[in-house]
N, C-alpha and C positions, 0 to 999 in steps of 0.2 A: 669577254674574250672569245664568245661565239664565232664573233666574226673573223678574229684572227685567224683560227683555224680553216674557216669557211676559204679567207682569202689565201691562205697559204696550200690548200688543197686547188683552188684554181690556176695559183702559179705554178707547181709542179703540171697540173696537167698539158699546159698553156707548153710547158718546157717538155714533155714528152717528144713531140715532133722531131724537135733540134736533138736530140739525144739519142735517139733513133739514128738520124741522119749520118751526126758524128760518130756512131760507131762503126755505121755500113763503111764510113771514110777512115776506121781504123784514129781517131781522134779521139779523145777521152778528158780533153781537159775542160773546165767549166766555161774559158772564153770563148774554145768551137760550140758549147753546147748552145751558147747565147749567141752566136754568129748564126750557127744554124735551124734555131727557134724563130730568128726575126724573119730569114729567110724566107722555112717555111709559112710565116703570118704573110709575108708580100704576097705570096704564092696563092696564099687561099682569098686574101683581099682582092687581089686582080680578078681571080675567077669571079668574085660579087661585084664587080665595078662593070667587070665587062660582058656581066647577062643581067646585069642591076637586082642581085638578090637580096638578101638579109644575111645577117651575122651566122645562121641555121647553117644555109651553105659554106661558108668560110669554115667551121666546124665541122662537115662531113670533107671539105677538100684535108683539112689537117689533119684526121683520120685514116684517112688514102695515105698521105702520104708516112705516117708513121705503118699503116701496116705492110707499106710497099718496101719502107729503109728496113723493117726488121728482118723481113725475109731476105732480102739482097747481101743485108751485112753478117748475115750467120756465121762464114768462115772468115772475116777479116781481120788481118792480122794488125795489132797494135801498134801505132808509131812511137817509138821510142822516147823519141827526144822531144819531150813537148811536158813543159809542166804542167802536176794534176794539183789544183788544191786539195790542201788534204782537210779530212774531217776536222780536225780542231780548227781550221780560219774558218769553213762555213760554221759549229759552232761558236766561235765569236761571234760572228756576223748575226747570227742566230740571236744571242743575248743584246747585240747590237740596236736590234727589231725591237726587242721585247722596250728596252729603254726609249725608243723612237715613239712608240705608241704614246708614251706619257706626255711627249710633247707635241703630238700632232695638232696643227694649226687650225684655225677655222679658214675658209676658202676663202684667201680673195687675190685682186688681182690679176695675173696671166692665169692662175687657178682656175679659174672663172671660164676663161674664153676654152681652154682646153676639156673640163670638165663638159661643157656642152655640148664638144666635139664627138667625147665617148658618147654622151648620152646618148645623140642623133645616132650614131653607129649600132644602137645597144633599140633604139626604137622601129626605127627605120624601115621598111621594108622593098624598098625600089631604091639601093643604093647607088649612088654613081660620088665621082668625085667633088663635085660642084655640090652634097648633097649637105653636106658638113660644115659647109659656112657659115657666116651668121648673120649673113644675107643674100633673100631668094635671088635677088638680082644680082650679087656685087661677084668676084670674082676671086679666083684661086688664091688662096695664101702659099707665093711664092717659099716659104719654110717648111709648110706643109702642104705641100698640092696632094703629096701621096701618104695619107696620113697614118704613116707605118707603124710608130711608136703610139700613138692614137686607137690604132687597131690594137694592138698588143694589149694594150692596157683593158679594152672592151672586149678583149677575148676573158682576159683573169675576169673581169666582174659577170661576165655569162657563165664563164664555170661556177664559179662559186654564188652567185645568185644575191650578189650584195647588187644595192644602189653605185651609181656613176662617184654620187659624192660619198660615198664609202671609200670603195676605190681607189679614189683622186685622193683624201686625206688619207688613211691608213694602210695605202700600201705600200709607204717606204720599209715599213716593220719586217714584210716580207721579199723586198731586193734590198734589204741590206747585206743578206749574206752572197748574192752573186757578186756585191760590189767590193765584198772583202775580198773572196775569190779572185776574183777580176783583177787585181791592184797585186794581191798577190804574185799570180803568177806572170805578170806584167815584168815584178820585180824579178822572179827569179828567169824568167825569160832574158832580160836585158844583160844582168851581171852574174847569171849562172853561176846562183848560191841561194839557198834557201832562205839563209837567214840575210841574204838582202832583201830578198822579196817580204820577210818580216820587218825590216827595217823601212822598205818603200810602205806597207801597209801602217805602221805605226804613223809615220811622215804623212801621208794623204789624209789619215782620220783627223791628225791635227792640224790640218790645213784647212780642211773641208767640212768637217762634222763639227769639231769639237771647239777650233779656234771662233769661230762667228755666237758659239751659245745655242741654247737652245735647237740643237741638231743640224745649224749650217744646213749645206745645202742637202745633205742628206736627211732632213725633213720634207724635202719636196722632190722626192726622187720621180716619184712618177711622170712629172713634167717633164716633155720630150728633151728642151734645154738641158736641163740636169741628167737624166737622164743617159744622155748625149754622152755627157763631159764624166760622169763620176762609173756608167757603168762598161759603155759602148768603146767609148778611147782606149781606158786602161785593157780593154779582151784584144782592140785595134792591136795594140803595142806588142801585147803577149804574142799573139798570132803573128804580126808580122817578123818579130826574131827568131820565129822557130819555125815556119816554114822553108822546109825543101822537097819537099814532095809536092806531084799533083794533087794527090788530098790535101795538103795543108798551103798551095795557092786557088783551091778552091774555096776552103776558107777564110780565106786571105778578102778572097774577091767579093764573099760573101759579109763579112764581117764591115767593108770599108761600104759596099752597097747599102747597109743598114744605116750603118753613118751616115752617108748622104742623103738617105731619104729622111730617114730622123729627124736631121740635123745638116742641109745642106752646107753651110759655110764652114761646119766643123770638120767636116772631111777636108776640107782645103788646109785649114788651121793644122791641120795634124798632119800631112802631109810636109809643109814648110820646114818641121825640126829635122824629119826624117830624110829631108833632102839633101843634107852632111854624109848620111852614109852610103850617096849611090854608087860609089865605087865598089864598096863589097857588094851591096844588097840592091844594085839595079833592079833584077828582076822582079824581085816583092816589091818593090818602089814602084813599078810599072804598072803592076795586078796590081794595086793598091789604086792607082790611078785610072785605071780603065773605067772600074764600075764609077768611079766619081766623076768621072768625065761623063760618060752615059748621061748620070740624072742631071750633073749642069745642062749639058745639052737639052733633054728635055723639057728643062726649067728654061730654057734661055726665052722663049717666046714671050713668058709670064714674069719674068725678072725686066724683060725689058718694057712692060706695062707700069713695074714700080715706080715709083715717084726718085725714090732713095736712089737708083739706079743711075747713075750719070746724072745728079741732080743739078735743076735751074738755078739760079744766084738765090730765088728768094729758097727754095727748100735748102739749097745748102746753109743759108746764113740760122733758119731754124732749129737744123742741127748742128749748128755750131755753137750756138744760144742753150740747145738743150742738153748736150754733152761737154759744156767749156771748163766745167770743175776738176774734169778729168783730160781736157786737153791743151796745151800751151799753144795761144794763136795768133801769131802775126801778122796775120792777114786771111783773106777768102780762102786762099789757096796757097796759105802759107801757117799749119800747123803739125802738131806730133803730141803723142798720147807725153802726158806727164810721167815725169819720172817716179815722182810718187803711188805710183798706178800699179809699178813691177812688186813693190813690196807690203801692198794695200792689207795683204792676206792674213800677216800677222809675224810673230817673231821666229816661225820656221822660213816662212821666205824672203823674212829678212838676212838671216842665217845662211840662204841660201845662197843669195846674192855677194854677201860678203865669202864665203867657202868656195866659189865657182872657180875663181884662179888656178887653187892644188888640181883642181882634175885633172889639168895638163900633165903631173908627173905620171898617171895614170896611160898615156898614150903609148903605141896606137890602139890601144884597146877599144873597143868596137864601144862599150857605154862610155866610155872617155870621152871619144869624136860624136855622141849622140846629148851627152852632156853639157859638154862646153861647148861645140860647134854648133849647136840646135840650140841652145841661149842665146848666142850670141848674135845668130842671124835673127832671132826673134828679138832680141834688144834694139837691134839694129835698124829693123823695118819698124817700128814704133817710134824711133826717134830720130829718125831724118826725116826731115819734113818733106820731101821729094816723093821717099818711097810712100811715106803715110797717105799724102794728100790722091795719089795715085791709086794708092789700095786701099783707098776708102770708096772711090770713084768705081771700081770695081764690084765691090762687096758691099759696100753703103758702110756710113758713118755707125751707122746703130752696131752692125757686124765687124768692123773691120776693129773698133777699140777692142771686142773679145778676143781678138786672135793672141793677148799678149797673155792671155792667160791658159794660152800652149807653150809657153817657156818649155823646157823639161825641166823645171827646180829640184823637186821633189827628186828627179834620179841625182840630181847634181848635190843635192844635200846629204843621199846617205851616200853616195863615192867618196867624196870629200870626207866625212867624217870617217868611214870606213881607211883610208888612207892617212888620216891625222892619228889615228888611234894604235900609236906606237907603244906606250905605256898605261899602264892600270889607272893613272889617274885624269885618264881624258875624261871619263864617263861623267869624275866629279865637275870636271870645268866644264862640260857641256852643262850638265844642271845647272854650274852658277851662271853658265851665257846665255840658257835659257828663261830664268828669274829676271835678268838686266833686262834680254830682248824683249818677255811679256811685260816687264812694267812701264817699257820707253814706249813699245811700239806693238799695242794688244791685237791691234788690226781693225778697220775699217771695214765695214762689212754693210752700212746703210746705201740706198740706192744714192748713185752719186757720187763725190769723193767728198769729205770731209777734211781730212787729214792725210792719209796713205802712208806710205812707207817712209821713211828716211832717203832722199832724193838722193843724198852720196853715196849710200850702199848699191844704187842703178846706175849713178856715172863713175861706182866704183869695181864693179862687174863688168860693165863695158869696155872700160879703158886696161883694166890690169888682165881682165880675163882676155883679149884679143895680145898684150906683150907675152903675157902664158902661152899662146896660143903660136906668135912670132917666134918663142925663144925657144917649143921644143925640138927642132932641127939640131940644137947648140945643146939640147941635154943628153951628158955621155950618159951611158950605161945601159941595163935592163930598167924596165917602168919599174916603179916603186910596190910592189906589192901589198894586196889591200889583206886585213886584219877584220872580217866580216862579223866575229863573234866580239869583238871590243865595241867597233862602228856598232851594229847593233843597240848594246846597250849604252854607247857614246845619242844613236838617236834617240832612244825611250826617256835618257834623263835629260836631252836637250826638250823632247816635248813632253815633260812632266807639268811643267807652266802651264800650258794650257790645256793639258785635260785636268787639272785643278781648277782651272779658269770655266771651262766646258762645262763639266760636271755642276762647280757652281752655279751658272745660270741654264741647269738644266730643266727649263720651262717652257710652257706654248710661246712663242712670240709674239703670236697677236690672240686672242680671248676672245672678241667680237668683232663683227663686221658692223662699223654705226650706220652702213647704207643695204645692211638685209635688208629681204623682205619680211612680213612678218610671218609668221607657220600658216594663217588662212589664207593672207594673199596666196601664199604656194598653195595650197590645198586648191584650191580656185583656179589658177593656175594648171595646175595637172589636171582636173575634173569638169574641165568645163572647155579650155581652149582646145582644138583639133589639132591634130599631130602635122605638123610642117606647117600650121598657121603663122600670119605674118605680127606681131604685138608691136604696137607702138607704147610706148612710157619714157618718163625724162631718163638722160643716158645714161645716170649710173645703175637706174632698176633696172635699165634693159640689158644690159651689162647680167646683173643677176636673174633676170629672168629668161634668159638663152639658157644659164644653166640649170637652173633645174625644170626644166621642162622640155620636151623636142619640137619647140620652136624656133621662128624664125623673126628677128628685130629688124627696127629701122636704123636703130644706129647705136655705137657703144662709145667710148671711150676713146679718142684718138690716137692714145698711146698704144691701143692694146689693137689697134686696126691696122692690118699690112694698108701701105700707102700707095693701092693701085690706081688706075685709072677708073676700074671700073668701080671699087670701092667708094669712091671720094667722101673719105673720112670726116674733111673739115666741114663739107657741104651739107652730111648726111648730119652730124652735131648741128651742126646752125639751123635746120629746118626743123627737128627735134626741136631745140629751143625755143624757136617763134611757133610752134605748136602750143609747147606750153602755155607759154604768154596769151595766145590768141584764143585755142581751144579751135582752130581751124580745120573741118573734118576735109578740104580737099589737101591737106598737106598730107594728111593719114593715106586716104585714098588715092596719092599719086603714086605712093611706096606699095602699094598693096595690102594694106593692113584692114583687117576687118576685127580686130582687136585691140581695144586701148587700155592703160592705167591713169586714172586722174585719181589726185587727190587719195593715193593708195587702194583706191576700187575698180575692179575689171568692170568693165563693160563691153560690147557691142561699140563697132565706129559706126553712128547715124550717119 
């Protein structure tokens, strides 16, 4: 548990910056502190990008800037209205970790490409942007050209002095509790009550954690993706309902900036629900968009080198081939995300879909129009073929299938039930709806779609929740008053199922990698190749030898390769391959490699 500690002492310190900042801004709640940490990490990363230093300098710039926010924010006065998590949710979160630990995974996968990334950032000493690739020659990964979340993660492993793949596996244990945080006060942000915000945190753990087994996606929190969606959204949400100050549209600006660097297409995706409330909330709606416009913008020269990007008939028909499980397709340019896809998640968002309609008697209540009007334009853009095939062409097929899982369910699950929980004995019939819903529809959770949700509970959310939607002009009276302490425990015995389900398959997911290296190869590896060397070996070692070591490949895996121009993924596999086959030392030496693995042995390319 050494390392626990080690790693938990780097993220605090890693969080000192942002904490600082937030209180020179009179902020105190834990989404600004993590708005304002990432910040500060951008802030000190640029400074190394753009005199090309080491990780050393990025840690004297964050330094500066905490001891510059402490003295400036001495007399500033607290902003009110802005939820603080309190000790008992970091607490949970806290035990959260501690259970996470026991099922950390062994690395593979996107694990892999990102873990390399740290590494290179954590070795490095001449860093620039292009430095982090995982090829000398190829070209910016349009998701990460500015590798913020990347950085962040390689700042916790230089504080605490763990390895890349420490790190990468065992640091969900310690952002578990900002993510409980985070969700939290998201909830009580939104419907301004506490125990909603218990109610959204109970709902997201069994959504996310508990529903998929084996720690869901919060087993791989560290991954910018994840990341992204379970820690960054939910601080998005809270921040953006609760500013009205320049302090808290500067966090605003700060927090949705992180997002896009992070996670460019995810700032769009969050954005789209939020677009129901610009009547109240123009302004935050605006600052929310500025900074994401900014990094599209800067992305745009690099998004337009992607392959995926306004893609030719044959890349489109490849991704239509390689996502058609999950999408209904009538043609080139005539498909939409399946219906099965809204309710993939398991029997809360199945719940959620079928409970979406009542929010309407909730109106106009500001999380009513963010609940059910931000469903429903997200239902809506996945399932017209018009809008999908367009905004896919936009954001790429690989990205634009993710935007449906910005629904807002989770707020649309605990309103609804909060508003159904008129008498003492909801709590029992949510337990028996949650028993039905885990044993019909446990949830899909493999890469791909298998099964998904019940397709009627999506064409049954669409259709009744839009006549909801039509008919409350025609509802007399005042809104239906919501009953927060019943809801409440109407959501805990709806998701009793599957944190019985969770808990049960609470194990690693995967135990082994069958395509590691073996511990000498690495040993060899790290002790013999030069740091920013080029290695050639077949693609899935090269794949793992980017990671643990800070070098540089010929080629990985196709799936795990942004599909630039200058990348060319399929070209860079194919020439790999007929290496193999041939053992031709001018294919090595057209990529640059003065390094090879044959037959599991490093060598020298003759």
């Amino acid at each position: 548990m050494i390392d626990y500690f080690r790693l938990a002492f780097g993220t605090i310190v890693v969080l000192v910056p942002g904490l600082a900042v937030a209180r020179a801004l009179g902020r105190r709640s834990v989404s600004a502190v993590v708005a304002w940490s990432l910040a500060s990490a951008f802030v000190a990363w640029a400074v190394v990008f753009t005199v090309h230093s080491s990780i050393k300098l990025a840690v004297l710039v964050l330094a500066a800037i905490t001891i510059v926010a402490t003295i400036v924010g001495r007399r500033r006065r607290v902003e009110e209205d802005e939820p603080r998590a309190p000790a008992w949710v970091l607490g949970a979160g806290v035990v959260l970790g501690w259970l996470l630990w026991r099922v950390a995974d062994v690395i593979v996968g996107d694990g892999l490409f990102h873990e390399a990334r740290v590494r290179k950032l954590l070795a490095f000493g001449d860093l620039h942007l292009r430095t982090v690739d995982e090829f000398k020659d190829g070209g910016l990964h349009p998701g990460y050209a500015f590798p913020l979340w990347h950085g962040f993660v390689a700042l916790i492993a230089w504080f605490s002095g763990v390895d890349a793949h420490v790190v990468i596996r065992y640091a969900p244990s310690v952002l578990a509790p900002l993510a409980c945080a985070v969700v939290w006060e998201a909830g009580v942000a939104v419907f301004r009550s506490r125990l909603a915000g218990l109610s959204l945190l109970v709902a997201s753990l069994a959504l996310f954690c508990f529903g998929a087994g084996h720690g869901g996606a919060y087993a791989v929190l560290p991954l910018p993706a994840t990341a992204t969606r379970q820690l960054l959204v939910p601080a998005a949400i809270a921040i953006f309902f609760t500013a009205r100050t320049p302090a808290g549209w500067a966090t605003l600006a700060a927090i949705f900036g992180g997002v896009a660097l992070s996670h460019p297409t995810y700032a769009i995706f969050l954005l789209i629900p939020l677009l129901v409330l610009l009547r109240w909330e123009w302004r935050n709606w605006l600052v929310a968009a500025v900074p994401t416009g900014l990094v599209l913008l800067w992305l745009k020269p690099i998004v337009d080198e992607t392959i995926s990007h306004n893609p030719h008939s044959g890349e489109l028909r490849r991704g239509l081939v390689q996502y058609k499980d999950q999408l209904v397709i009538d043609g080139p340019r005539h498909f939409r995300v399946a219906p099965e896809v809204f309710g993939r998640s398991g029997a809360i968002a199945v719940a959620s879909l079928i409970l979406l309609p009542l929010v309407a008697f909730a109106f106009p209540r500001r999380w009513a129009v963010f609940a059910l009007c931000g469903t429903l334009v997200v239902l809506v853009l996945g399932s017209v073929p018009w809008l999908f095939v367009h905004f896919s062409d936009a954001v790429g097929l690989s990205q634009s299938r993710r935007a449906m899982g910005f629904a807002p369910l989770p707020f649309a699950v605990v309103g609804a039930l909060a508003l159904l929980a008129r008498r003492v004995w909801v709590p029992a019939a949510a337990l028996a709806a949650g028993m039905v819903l885990q044993r019909l529809w446990p949830g899909d959770f493999e890469y791909g779609l298998t099964h998904g949700g019940p397709a009627a509970a999506t064409w049954f959310a669409l259709a009744a929740g839009a006549v909801a939607l039509l008919a409350v002009p025609f509802i007399r009276g005042r809104p239906l008053p919501e009953r927060w302490g019943l809801g409440a425990a109407a959501v805990g015995c709806l998701a009793v199922p599957v944190f019985v389900h969770g808990i049960w398959h609470w194990s690693p997911a995967q135990t082994s990698d069958p395509y590691g290296l073996s511990p000498a190869l690495v040993q060899s590896v790290r002790t013999k190749v030069p740091k920013g060397a080029i290695v050639i070996a077949p693609v899935a070692m090269s794949y793992r030898v980017a990671a643990v070591a800070p070098v540089y490949i010929v080629a990985a895996p196709v799936t795990h390769v942004a599909a630039t121009k200058a990348n060319r993924p399929y070209q860079r596999a194919d020439d790999v391959r007929r290496w193999v086959r041939t053992g031709n030392p001018a294919i090595a030496k057209r990529y640059g490699a003065t390094w090879q693995i044959r037959n599991g042995q490093l060598s020298r390319v003759p």
